[in-house]
N, C-alpha and C positions, 0 to 999 in steps of 0.2 A: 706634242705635235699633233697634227691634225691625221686623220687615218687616210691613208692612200685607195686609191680605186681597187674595190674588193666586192665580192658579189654575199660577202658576209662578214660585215667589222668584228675585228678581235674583242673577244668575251661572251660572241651571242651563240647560244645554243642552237646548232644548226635545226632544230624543231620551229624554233622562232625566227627561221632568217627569214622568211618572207616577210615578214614585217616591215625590212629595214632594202628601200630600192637602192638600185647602182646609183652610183654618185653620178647627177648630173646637174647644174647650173639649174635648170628647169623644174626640175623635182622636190618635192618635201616630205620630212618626217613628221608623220602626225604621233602622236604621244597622249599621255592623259587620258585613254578613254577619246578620243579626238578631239577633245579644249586646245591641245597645243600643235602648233605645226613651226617646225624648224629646216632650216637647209640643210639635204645631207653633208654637207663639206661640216657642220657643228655635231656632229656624230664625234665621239671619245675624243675633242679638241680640248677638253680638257675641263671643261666648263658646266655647272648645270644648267642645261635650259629647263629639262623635265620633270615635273613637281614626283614621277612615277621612276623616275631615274633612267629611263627604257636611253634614255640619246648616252649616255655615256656608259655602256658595258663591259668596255676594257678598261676602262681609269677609274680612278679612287674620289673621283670629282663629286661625286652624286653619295651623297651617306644612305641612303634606301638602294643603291644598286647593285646588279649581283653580277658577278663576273661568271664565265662557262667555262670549265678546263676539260676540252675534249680528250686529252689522254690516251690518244690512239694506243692500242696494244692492252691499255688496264680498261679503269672506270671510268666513265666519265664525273665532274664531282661539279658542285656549284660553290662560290666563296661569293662572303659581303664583300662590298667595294673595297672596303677599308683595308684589303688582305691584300690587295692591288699594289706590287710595287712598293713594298713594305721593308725590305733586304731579307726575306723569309722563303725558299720556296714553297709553297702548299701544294700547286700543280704538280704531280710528278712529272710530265711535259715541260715543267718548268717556263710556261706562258703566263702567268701572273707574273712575273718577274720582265715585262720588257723593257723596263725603263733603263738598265745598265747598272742597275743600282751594284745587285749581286749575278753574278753569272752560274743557271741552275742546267746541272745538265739535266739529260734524260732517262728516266727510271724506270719509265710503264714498261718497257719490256720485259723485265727484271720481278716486275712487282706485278706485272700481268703473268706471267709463266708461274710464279709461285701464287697465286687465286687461284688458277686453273687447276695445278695440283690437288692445291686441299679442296676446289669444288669436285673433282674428279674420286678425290677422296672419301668426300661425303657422300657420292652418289652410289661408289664401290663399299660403302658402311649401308647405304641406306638398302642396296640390291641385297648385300647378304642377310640382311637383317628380313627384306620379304623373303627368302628363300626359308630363314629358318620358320619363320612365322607359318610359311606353305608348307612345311616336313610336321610340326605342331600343330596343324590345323588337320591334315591327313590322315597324321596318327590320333587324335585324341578322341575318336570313336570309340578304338579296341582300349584303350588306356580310359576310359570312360568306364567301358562296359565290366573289365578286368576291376578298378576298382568298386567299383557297385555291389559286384560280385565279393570282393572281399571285406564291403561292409556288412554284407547278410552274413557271411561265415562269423565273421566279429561279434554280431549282433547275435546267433546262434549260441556260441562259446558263452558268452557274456549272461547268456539266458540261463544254461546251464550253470556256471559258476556261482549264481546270484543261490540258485536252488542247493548247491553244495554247502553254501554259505550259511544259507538259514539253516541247514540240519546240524552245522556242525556246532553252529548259535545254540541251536534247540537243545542236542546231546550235552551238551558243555554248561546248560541250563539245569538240566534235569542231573549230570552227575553234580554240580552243587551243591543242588538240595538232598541227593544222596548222599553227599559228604556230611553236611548237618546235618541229615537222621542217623547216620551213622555214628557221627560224634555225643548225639542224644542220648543213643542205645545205650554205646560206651558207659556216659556217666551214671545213666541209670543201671546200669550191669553192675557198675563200681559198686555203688551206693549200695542194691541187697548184696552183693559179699559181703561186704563191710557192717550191714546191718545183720545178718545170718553169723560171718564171724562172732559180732556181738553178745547174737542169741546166744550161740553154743559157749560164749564163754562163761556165761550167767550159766546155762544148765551144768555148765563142768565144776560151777561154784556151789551150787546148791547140791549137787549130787555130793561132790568132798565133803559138804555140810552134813550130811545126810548120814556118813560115812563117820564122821567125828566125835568123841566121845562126849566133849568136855562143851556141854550144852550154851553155854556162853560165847564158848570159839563159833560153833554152829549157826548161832544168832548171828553174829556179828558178819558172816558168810551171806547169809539171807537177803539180810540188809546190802550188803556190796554187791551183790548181783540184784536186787530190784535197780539200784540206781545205776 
């Protein structure tokens, strides 16, 4: 049906109602960039006149057109034509729907109060989040200064422990090598006992020799202590 005398047709975004004058017998819609002008009485009768779809913003007539769901209480939203009177509400105001298709009630109250929440939410996240930011920002002088402070002590300790390190490197170096000359010593200690042993057993041999009657047995002594 054709839109009754309104001082802004269903679907126009009250930003845009001046575009569209009161219905008068005298008056025209211009459209198109101003290529088209139409009677306002062909305003959402159902029909495209406008290549821009601007003449039909409440009905689904015009496929480039957009309908305006003011949603008092919520958001307001914008839909393609096409969403127009579809058996679907979209509007939570349930104004896309006036054809009787489906009967949509109203939500934005409901669906406005729960926004406000969680915007009110996000605002009361976002305050305490500056508040901590300002306690962190306050403090991180002395918390600054404190740790700096105990980077030199660190770097201090760290200076000494390096020098502990190397002596203990150095000691731990040098008892080694004490260990192998001491091990050295050892063998060579062994070696003349065991060579001295040797002597004195040859001198115990020749001397018996020396001692024995039977000049033969005596020789044969000689001989086992040279070799």
């Amino acid at each position: 049906g054709r839109e009754a005398a309104s001082p802004s047709p269903r679907g126009v975004d009250p930003a845009a109602a001046t575009a569209y004058p009161a219905l008068d017998a005298r008056t025209k819609f211009t459209c198109d960039g101003g290529g088209t002008s139409v009677d306002v009485a062909r305003i959402n009768d159902e029909y495209c006149d406008c290549k821009d779809g601007t003449d039909e913003p409440g009905t689904s007539a015009c496929l480039n057109g957009v309908f305006h769901c003011r949603n008092r209480g919520h958001q307001p939203k914008k839909l393609p034509a096409s969403q127009v009177n579809d058996g679907v509400c979209d509007c939570c105001d349930g104004s896309d729907e006036h054809g009787g298709r489906v009967q949509c009630g109203n939500a934005c109250g409901a669906l406005g109060a729960s926004f406000r929440e969680e915007l009110a939410e996000t605002v009361r996240r976002a305050r305490e989040g500056v508040d901590k930011k300002r306690v962190l920002v306050a403090a991180a002088p002395a918390k600054r200064e404190a740790w700096q402070k105990e980077i030199a002590r660190l770097t201090k300790e760290i200076d000494r422990q390096t020098l502990k390190t190397e002596k203990a490197m150095k000691l731990k170096s040098n008892a080694e090598r004490a260990e192998k000359a001491a091990n050295s010593a050892a063998e060579a200690l062994t070696k003349l006992q065991e060579a001295k042993e040797a002597v004195e057993a040859a001198a115990k041999k020749l001397e018996d020799a020396e001692k024995d009657p039977d000049p033969a047995a005596a020789a044969d002594a000689v001989d086992a202590a040279d070799a």
